[in-house]
N, C-alpha and C positions, 0 to 999 in steps of 0.2 A: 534578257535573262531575268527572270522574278529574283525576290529581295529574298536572300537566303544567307545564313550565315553558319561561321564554323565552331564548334564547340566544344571547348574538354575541359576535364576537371585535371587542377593539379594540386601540389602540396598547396598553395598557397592561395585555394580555390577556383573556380570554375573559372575559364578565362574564353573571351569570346573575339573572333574577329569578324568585320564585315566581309564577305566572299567579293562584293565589289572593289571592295579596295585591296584584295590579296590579289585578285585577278591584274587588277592598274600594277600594284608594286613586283610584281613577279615578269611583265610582258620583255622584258630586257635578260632575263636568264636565259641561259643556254638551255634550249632542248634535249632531254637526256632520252634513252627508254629504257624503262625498267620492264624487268620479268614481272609476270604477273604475281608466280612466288613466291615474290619479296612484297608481296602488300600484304600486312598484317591482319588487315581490316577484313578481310575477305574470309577471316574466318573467326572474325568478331562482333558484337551487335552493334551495328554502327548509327545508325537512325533513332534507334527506338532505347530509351533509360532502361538501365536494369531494371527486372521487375517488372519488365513494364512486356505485358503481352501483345503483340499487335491483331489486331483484326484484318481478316481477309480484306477490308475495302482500303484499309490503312497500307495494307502491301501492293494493293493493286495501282492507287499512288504512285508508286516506286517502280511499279512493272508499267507502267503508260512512260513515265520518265527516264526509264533505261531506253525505253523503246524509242523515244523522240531524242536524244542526245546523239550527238555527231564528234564522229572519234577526231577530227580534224583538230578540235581545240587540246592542247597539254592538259594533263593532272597537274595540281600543283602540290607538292608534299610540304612536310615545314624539312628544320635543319637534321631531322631524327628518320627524315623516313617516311613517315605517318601523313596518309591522305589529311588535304586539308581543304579541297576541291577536285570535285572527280567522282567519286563513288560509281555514281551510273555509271560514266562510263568503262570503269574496271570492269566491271557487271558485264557493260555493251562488249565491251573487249573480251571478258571469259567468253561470254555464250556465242560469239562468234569464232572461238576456238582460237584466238587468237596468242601468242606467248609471250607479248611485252607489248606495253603501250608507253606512248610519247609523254614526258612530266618535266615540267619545271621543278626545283628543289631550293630553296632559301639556305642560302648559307649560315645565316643568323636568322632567327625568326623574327618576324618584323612582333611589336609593343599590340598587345590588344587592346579593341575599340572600349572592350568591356571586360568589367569584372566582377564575380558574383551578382550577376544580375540572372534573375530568369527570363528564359527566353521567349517567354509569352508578354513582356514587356518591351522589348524588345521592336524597333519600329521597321514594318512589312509593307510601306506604300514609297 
């Protein structure tokens, strides 16, 4: 899996986890499946910063990466809900018409790796 990470802003600023190590601390939760209409995301910009327009080559990224993801692994949501690995495959899972896919869910969110950091800083090897 390339070096990818999750990110949202809150009151007390942007806070970031490593996807590897949500993936390690999540592998012992129970398998749930959620409907697909209960992911919020799916009708919100989730990739790309407000403001922030994407370009066709910028989406076609993300259409090669839905395309190569394998529904076999869980989403993993935090304790609210909210994709926190997975995207694609919610994506894989719509356009295959699918109406729930398989998610691990944190009961308590686990401590970010980061905080207020930008994510071009951020180490990708």
């Amino acid at each position: 899996m390339r070096k990818q990470y999750h990110s949202r802003p809150t009151d007390s600023g942007r806070q970031i986890w490593d996807v590897h190590r949500l993936v390690e601390l999540s592998k012992d939760l129970p398998v749930i499946e959620v409907p697909l209409e209960k992911i919020r995301e799916l009708d919100e910009s989730f990739w790309f910063e407000e403001g922030h327009n994407p370009t066709c080559r910028e989406i076609l990224t993300h259409v090669r990466l839905i395309h190569e993801t394998d529904l076999k692994y869980p989403i993993i949501l935090c304790s609210e809900g909210r994709v926190m690995d997975g995207m694609h495959r919610v994506l894989k899972a719509a356009l295959e018409g699918k109406e729930t896919i398989s998610a691990v869910q944190f009961p308590v969110n686990p401590d970010p790796d980061y905080q207020n950091v930008s994510l071009d800083e951020l180490p990708y090897d």
